[in-house]
C-alpha positions in Angstrom: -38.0 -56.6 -26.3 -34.7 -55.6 -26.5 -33.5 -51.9 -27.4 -30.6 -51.4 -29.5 -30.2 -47.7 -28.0 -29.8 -49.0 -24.8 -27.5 -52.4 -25.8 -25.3 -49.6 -28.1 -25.1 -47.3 -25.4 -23.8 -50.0 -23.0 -21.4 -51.9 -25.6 -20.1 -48.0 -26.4 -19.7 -47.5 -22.8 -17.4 -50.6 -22.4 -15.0 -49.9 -25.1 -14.3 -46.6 -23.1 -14.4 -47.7 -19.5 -10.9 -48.1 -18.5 -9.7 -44.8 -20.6 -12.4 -42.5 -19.2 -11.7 -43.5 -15.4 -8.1 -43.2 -16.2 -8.4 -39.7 -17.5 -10.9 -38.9 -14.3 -8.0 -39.9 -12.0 -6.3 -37.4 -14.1 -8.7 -34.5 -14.1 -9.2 -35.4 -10.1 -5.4 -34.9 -9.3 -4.6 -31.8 -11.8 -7.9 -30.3 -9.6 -6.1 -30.9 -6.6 -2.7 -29.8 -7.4 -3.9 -26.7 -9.3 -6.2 -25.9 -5.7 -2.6 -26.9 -3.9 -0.9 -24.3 -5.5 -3.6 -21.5 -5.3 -3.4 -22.5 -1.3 0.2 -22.3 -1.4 0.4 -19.0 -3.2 -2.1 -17.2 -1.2 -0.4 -18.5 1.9 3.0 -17.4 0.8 1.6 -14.4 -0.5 0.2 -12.9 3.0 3.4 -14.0 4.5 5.3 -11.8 2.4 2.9 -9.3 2.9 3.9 -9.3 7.0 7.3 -9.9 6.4 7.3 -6.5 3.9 5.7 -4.6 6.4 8.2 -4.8 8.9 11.5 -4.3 6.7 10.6 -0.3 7.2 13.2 2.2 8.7 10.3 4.4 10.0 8.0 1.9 10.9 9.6 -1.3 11.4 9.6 -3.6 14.4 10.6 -1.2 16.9 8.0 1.3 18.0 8.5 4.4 19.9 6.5 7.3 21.5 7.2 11.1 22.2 5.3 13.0 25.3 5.3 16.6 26.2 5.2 18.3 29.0 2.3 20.8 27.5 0.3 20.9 24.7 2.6 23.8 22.6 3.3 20.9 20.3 2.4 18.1 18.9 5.2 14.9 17.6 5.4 11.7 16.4 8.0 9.1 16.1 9.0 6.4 13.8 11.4 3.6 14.3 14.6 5.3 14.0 13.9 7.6 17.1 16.4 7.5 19.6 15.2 7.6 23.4 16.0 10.8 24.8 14.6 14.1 26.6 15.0 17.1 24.4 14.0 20.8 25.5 13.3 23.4 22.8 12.3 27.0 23.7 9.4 28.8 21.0 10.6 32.3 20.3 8.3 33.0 17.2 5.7 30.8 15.1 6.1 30.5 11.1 2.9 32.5 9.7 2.2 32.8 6.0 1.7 36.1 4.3 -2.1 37.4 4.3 -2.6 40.7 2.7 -6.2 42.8 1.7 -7.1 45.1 -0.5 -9.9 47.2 -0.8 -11.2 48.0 -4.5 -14.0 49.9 -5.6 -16.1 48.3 -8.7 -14.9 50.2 -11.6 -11.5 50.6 -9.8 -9.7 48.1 -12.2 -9.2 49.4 -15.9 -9.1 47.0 -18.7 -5.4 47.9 -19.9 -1.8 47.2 -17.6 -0.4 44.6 -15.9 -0.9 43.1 -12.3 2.0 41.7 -11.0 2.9 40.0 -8.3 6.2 38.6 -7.3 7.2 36.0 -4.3 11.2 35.7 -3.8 12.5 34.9 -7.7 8.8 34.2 -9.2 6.8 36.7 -10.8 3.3 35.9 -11.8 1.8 38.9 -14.1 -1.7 39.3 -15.0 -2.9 41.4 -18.5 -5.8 43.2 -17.4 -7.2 43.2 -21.0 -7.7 39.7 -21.2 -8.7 39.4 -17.3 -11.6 41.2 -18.3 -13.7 38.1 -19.0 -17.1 39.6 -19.9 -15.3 43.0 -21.8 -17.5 45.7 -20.2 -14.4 47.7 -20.4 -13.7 47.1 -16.5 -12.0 44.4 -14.8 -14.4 43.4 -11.9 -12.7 42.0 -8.3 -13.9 38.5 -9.3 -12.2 38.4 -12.4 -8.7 39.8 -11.0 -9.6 37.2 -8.0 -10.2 34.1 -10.6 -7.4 35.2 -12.8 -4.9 35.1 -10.0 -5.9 31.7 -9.2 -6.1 30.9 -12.1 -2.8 31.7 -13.7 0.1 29.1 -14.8 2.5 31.3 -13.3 0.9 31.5 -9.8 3.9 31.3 -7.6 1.5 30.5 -4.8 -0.8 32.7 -3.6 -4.8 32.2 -3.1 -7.1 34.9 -3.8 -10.3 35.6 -2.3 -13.0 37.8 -1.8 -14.8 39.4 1.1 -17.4 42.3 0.8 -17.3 45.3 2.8 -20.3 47.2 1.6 -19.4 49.9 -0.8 -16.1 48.3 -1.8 -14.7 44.4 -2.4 -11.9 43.4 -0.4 -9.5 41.2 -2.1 -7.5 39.0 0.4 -4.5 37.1 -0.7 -2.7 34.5 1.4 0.0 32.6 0.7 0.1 29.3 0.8 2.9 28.3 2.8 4.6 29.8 6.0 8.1 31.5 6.1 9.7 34.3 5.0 10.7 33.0 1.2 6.9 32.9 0.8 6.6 36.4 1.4 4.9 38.5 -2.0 4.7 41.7 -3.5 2.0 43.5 -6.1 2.5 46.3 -8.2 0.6 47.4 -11.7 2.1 48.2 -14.9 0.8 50.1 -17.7 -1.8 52.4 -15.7 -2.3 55.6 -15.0 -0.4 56.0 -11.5 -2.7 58.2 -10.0 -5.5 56.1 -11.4 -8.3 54.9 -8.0 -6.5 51.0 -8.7 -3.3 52.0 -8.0 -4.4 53.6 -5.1 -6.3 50.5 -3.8 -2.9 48.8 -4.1 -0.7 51.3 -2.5 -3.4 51.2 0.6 -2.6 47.7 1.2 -3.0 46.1 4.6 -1.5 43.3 5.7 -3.2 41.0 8.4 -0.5 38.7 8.9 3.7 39.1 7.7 5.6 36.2 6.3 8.0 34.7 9.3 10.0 32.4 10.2 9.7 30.0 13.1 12.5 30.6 15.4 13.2 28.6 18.1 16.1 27.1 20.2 17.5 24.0 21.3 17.6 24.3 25.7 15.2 26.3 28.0 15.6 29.7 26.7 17.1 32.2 23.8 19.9 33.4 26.5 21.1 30.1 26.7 20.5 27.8 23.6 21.1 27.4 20.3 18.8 29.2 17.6 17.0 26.8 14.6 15.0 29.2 12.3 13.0 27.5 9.8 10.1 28.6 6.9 7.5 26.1 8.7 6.3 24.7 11.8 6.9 21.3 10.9 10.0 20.0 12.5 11.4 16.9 10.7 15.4 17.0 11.6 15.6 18.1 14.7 15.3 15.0 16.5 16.3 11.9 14.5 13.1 9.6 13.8 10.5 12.5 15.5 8.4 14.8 13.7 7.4 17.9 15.7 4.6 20.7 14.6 5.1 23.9 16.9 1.3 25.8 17.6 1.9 27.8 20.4 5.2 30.5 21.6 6.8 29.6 25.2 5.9 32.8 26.3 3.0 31.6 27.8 3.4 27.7 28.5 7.6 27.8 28.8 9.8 25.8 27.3 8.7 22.4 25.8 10.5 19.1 26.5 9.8 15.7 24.6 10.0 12.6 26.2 11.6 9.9 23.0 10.9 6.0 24.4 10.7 2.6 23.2 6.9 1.1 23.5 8.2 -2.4 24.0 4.4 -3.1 24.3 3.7 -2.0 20.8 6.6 -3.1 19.5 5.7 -7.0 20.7 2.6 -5.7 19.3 4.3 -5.4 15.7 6.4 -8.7 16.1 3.0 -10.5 17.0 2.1 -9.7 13.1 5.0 -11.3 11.8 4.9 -14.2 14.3 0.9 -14.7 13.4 2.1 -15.0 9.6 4.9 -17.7 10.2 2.3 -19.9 12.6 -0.2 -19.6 9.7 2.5 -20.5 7.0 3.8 -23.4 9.1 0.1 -25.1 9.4 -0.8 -24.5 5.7 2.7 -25.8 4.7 1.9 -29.2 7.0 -1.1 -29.7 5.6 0.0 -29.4 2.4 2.6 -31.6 2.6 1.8 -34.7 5.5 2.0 -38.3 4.9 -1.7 -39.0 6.6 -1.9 -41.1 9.7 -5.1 -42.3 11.8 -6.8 -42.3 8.4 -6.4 -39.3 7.1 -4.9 -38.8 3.4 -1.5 -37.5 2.6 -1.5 -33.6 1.7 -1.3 -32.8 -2.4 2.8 -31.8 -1.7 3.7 -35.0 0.4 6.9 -36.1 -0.6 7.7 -33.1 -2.8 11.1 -32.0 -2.7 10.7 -28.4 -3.5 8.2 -27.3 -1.2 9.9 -29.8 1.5 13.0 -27.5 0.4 10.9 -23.7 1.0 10.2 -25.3 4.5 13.8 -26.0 5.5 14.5 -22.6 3.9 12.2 -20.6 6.0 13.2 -22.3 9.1 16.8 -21.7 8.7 16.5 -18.3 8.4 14.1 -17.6 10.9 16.5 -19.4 13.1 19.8 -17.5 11.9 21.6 -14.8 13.9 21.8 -10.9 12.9 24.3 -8.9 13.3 24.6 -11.1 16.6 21.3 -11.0 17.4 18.9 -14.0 16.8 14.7 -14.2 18.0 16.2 -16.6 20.3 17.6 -13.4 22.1 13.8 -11.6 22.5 12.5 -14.3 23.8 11.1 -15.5 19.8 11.0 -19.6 20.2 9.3 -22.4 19.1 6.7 -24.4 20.5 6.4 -28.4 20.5 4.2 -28.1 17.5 6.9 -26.1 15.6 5.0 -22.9 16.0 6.6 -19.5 17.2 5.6 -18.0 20.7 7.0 -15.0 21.8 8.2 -14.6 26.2 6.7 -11.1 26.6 8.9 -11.0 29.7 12.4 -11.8 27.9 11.0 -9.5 24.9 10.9 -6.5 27.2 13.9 -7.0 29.0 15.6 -7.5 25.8 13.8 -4.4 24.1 15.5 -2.5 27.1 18.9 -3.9 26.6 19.0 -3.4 23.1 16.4 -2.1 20.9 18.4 -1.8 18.3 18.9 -5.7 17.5 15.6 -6.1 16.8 15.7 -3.5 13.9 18.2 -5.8 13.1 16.2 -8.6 13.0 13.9 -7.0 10.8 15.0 -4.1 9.2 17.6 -3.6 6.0 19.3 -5.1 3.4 20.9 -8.0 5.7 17.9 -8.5 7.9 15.5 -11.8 8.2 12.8 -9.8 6.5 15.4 -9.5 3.3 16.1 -13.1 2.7 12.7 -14.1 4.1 11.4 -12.0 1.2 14.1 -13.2 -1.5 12.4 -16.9 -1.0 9.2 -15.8 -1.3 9.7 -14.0 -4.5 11.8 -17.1 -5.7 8.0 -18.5 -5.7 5.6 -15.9 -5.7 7.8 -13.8 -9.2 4.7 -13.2 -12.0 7.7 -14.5 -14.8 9.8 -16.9 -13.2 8.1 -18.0 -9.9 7.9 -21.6 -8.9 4.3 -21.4 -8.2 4.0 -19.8 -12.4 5.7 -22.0 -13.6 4.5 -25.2 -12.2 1.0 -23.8 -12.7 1.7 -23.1 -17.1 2.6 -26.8 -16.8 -0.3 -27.9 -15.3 -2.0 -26.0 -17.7 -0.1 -27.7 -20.5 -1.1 -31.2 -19.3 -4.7 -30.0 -18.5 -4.4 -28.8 -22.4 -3.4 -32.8 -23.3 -6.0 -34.1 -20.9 -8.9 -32.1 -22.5 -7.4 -33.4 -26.4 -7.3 -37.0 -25.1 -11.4 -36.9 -23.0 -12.0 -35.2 -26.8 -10.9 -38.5 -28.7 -12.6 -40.8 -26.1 -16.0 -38.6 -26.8 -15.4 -39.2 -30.5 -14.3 -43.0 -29.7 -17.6 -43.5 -27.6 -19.6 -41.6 -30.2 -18.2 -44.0 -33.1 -19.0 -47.2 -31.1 -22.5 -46.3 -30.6 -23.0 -45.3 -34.1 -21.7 -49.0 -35.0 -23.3 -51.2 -32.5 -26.8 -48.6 -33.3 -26.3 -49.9 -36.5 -25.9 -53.9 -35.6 -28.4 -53.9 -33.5 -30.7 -52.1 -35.4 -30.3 -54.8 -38.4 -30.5 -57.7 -36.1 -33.9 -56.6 -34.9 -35.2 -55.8 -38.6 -33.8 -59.6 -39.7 -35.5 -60.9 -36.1 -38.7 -58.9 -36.9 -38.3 -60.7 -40.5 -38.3 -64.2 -39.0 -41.2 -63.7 -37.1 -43.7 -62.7 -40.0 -41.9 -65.3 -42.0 -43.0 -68.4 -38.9 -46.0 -66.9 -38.6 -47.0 -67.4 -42.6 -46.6 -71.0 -42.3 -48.4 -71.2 -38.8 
């Protein structure tokens, strides 16, 4: 018996056939190119990302390392280093001001001022409203919090230590050199008063210095550098150099500045890594297909075939007459970089500086590597964007036409339900009619 479902579901079917596998074609190839383009954008993305990290003044390409001959001090160097052997004699170490203070409870009244000044900054304190709990008395505690608590603290830490019969209040400042160095006095109080006497007795544990130290092998014959910290970060270009011990007992320090050519390859590696990676997604994006295999979603595209001819002509480009070629950067038969280790280090010896060159500043590789990417990879005016709202603007029309087809399909079943439906009843009519005159 036949089933007008079934024959209106099949009729419906046909009317929509060629449509609906033409608008799955459709759907199948906006899938891939919308996929093509998130491949594309995450591999361009992570190139820029390596190419970025190498266009640094500090900590670009070039690596380079600083020794001493003891363990007085401790450095670092960044890119801009230059190779070298510098001596420095330690006269004095910066220390920061630490000063105690040994109050009584009861000592501090409720009335005057604290003050405390460090060079041009003066922090005061009203002892009235320091006295949190108003017992009349300002307790240690609440001098201690109110000091570090105040928006005028020109920066000083307060602490407390007890001693038995008597709190000690230690403050420390909290940088080295003599500019940090502070004062206290009180205001408003009876001078002869046990508080003012706590601050009169005041001891100081360590004064407020100044490193001194001088460039050569001793005070009689170098030159004196006097600064509020430590921290070295001009006297040699590129190297950063924290002083912890005098050369009264260890002698005069001397740092070793020298290219790593090993790290540096190291660094280039990263970039060279990226470029291999881009090259491969880029071919597989874009080939013809051969041996069977099918073309790439970008075959025959002219702008990403365009970003490919782009990137290889600038990786191939000379610098400020230096080119990869010249450290030993080349490519391979499959179009991939390899770097000569051997040529790279004889090259890094020759002439570290080109390589910076290569990679770091406004005219470098990196820079117009970078301004191609962004020509793809910018949120607003990006290919990739761009391309991908206008996928999205014919996925929009696709999903409007596979709407119509549903409603076209829907129709025809409705219509051919109905046909069938009344050819059955008339059939089912026949029958009873035949069988009355059987």
């Amino acid at each position: 018996m036949i089933n007008p479902q079934n024959m209106a579901k099949q009729f419906a079917l046909m009317d929509i056939s060629t449509r609906a596998s033409q608008l799955e074609r459709q759907q199948t190839d906006l899938d891939t190119e919308n996929s093509a383009l998130s491949t594309l954008d995450s591999a361009l993305t992570s190139f820029q990302s390596a190419v970025d990290a190498l266009n640094s003044e500090t900590s670009g390409a070039v690596v380079n390392t600083v020794k001493a001959n003891n363990d007085a001090a401790t450095a670092t160097a960044n890119s801009e280093a230059q190779a070298g052997t510098y001596t420095f004699y330690v006269q004095q170490l910066a220390t920061a001001q630490q000063s105690t203070f040994n109050i009584g409870d009861g000592d501090i009244p409720n009335n005057g001022t604290f003050t405390l000044t460090m060079g041009d900054s003066e922090m005061d304190i009203d002892l009235a409203q320091a006295d949190a709990d108003a017992d009349g008395s300002v307790s240690v505690s609440e001098l201690c919090s109110a000091i570090n608590n105040a928006e005028d603290n020109p920066g000083v830490t307060a602490t407390l230590v007890n001693t038995g019969d008597s709190t000690t209040l230690m403050l420390t400042a909290d940088e080295t050199g003599q500019e940090h160095a502070f004062t206290v006095s009180a205001s408003g109080i009876d001078p002869g008063s046990a508080f003012a006497a706590d601050l009169s007795a005041q001891k100081d544990l360590s004064a407020a210095q100044d490193s001194v130290i001088y460039l050569g092998s001793s005070p009689e014959e170098g030159v004196e550098i006097t600064s509020g910290s430590n921290t070295y970060n001009d006297l040699i270009p590129g190297v950063s150099i924290t002083f912890a011990e005098t050369s009264e007992t260890e002698g005069a320090i001397t740092f070793t500045v020298a290219n790593d050519a090993s790290a540096s390859q190291e660094k280039v590696q990263t970039f060279v890594d990226a470029y291999n990676t881009l090259v491969d997604t880029l071919d597989s994006l874009t080939t013809f297909g051969s041996n069977g295999q099918p073309a790439g979603p970008f075959a025959g595209d002219a702008g990403v075939s365009s970003l490919e001819r782009q990137i290889q002509s600038i990786t191939h480009a000379t610098y400020n007459g230096v080119s990869m070629l010249d450290y030993g950067i080349a490519l391979d038969a499959e179009g991939h970089l390899q770097i000569d280790s051997e040529q790279f280090s004889a090259a890094m010896a020759e002439n570290p500086a080109g390589l910076n060159a290569l990679f770091v500043g406004d005219d470098s590789m990196t820079t117009q590597l970078d301004s191609v990417m962004e020509t793809w990879l910018d949120d607003n005016t990006g290919v990739i964007i761009q391309r991908q709202s206008a996928l999205t603007d014919e996925q929009d029309k696709l999903t409007r036409e596979v709407d119509q087809v549903k409603q076209t399909y829907n129709a025809s079943y409705e219509r051919y339900l109905q046909e069938y439906t009344s050819t059955m009843v008339e059939i089912y009519s026949m029958q009873i009619s035949m069988a009355a005159f059987a």
